[in-house]
C-alpha positions in Angstrom: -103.4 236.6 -62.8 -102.1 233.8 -65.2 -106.2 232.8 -65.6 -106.8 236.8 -65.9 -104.4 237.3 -69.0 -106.1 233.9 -70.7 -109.0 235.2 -70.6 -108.7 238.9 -71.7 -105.7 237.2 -74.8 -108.6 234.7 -75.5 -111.1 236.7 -76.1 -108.9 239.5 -78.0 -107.6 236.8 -79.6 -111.3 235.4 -80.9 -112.5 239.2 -81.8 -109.9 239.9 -83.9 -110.0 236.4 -85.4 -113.6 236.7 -86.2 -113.0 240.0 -87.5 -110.3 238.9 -89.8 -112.6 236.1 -90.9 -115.4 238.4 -91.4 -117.9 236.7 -88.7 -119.0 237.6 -85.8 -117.5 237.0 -82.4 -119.5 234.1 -81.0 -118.7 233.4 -77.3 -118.9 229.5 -76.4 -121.8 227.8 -76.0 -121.9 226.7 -72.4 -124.1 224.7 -70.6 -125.0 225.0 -66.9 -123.3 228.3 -66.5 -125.0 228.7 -63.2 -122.4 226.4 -61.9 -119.8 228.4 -62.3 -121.7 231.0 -60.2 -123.2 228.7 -57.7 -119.8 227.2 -56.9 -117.4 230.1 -56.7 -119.8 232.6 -54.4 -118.9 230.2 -52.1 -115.3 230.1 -52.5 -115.3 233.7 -53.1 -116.9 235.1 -49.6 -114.5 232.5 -47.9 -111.1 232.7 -49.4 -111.2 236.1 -51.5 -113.6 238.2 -49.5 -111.6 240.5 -47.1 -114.5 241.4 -44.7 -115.4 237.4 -44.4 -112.3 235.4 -44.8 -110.6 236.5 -41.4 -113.8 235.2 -39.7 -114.3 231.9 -41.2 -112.0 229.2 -39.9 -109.3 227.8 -42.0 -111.2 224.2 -41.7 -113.9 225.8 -43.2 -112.9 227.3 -45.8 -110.6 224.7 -46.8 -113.7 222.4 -47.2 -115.8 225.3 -49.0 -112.9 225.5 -51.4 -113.0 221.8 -52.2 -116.6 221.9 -52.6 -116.2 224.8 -54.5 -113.4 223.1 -57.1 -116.1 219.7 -57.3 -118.7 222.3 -58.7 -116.2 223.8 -60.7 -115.0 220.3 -62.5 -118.6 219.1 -62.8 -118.9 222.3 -65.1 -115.9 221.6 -67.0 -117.1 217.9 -67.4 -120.6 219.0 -68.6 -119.1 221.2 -71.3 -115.8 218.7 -72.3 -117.3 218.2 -75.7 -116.8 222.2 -76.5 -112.8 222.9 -78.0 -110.4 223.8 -75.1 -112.7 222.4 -72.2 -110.7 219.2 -71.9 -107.9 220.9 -71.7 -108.8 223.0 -68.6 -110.4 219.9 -67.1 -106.9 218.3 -66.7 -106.1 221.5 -64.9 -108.7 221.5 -63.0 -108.0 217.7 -61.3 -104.3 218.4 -61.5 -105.1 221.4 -59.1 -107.6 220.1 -57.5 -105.5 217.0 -56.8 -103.1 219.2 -55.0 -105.1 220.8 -53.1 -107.0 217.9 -51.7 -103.8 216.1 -50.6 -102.4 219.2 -48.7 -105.1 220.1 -46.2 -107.7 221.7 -48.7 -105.0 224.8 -50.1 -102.8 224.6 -52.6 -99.1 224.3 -50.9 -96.4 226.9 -51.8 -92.8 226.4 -50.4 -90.7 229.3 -48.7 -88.6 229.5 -51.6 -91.3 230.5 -54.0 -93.2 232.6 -51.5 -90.2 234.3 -50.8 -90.6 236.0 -54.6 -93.8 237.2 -53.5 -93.4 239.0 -50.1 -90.6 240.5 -47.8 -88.3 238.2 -45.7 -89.3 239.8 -43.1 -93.1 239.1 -43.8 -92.3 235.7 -44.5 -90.1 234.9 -41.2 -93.8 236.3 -39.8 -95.8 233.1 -41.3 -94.8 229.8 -39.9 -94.8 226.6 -41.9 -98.6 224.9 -42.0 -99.9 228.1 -41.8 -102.2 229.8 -44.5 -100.4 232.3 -47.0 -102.5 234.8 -48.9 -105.8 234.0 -49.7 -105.9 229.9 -51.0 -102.3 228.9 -50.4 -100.7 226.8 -47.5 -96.7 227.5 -46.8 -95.6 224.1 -46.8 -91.7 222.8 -47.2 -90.8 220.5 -50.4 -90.5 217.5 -48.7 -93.8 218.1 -46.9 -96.0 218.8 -49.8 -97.9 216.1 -51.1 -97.7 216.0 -54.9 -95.4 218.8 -54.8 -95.0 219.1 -58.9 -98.5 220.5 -58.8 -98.1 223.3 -56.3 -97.7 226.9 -56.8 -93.8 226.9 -57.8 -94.0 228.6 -61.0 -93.5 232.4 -60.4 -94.6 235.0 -63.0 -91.3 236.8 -64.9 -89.6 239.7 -62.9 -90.4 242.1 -65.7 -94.4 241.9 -65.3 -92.9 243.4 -62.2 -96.1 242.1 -60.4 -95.1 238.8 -58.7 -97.6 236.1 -58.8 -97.6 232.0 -57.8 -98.9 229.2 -60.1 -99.0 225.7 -60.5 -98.6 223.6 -63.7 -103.0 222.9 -63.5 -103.2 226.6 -63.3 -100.9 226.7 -67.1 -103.3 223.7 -68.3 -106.7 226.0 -66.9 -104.7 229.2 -68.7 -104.5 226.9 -72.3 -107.5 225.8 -72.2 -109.4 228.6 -71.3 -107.1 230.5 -74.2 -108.2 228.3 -76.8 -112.4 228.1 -75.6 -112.0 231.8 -76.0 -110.0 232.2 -79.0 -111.0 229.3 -81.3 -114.5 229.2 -82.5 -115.7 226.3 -84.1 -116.1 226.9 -88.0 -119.8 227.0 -89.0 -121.1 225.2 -91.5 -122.3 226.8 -95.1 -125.4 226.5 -96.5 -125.5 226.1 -100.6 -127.2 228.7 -102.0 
């Protein structure tokens, strides 16, 4: 959700700059765009795809969504020169990181899932064990790197609940700023 809003504040943000400036909207150049593609189908069918992800095992899809998050960083890496790509590269290792070090999901302790679903659904889901689509239900103490998981909760009066991490604010910055900041062209002399 928090990756959602960036995007859609971004580019609203861009448009009406461009329009205020009297240019046209240009979208980043990017380079490689096909890896963005190529390495979230993946991740997508596995973790995000209802009619897949109960049939492929957790091992597996813990592994396709590391592979998936290499493709994704070897993206941001190719385009680091463009404004606001460095930026979401941090948050891409700092989640990655995390993720890695706690079985191939990003953790999420009982006290923050607890803002998400019911007690009663929650008492259902026992520690180690998958919650929602990419997260693992992890205590504290167990979570490896556990400044970097999914503790931040989205504000009560979005009333729509949501878990992120401190990479997924850095991914939300800098995908803000590739959006909404375009580099200023150069003029010719007439």
């Amino acid at each position: 959700m928090i990756l959602l809003f960036a995007v859609a504040s971004g580019f609203a943000f861009g448009l009406g700059r461009a329009r205020w400036l009297g240019q046209p909207y240009q979208p980043p150049a990017l380079k490689h765009l096909w890896l963005v593609f190529a390495s979230f189908l993946p991740q997508f069918i596995a973790i995000y795809f209802p009619n897949t992800r109960g049939q492929i095992a957790d091992e597996w899809a813990s592994g396709i969504l590391i592979t998936s998050l290499i493709g994704l960083l070897g993206f941001a890496w190719l385009n680091r020169n463009l404004l606001g790509m460095k930026i979401l590269f941090v948050g891409a290792v700092l989640n990655f990181t995390v993720i890695v070090a706690n079985r191939g999901f990003m953790p999420i302790s009982p006290q923050a899932a607890s803002h998400l679903v019911s007690p009663e659904v929650l008492s259902e889901i026992p520690l180690g064990s998958r919650f929602g689509t990419k997260d693992i239900l992890l205590l504290p103490e167990d979570t490896r790197f556990e400044i970097l998981a999914d503790r931040f909760i989205t504000p009560t009066w979005l009333n729509y609940p949501v878990a992120f991490s401190l990479g997924d604010v850095f991914l939300a910055i800098g995908i803000f700023l590739l959006l909404a900041i375009q580099p200023k062209k150069e003029r010719i002399p007439s």
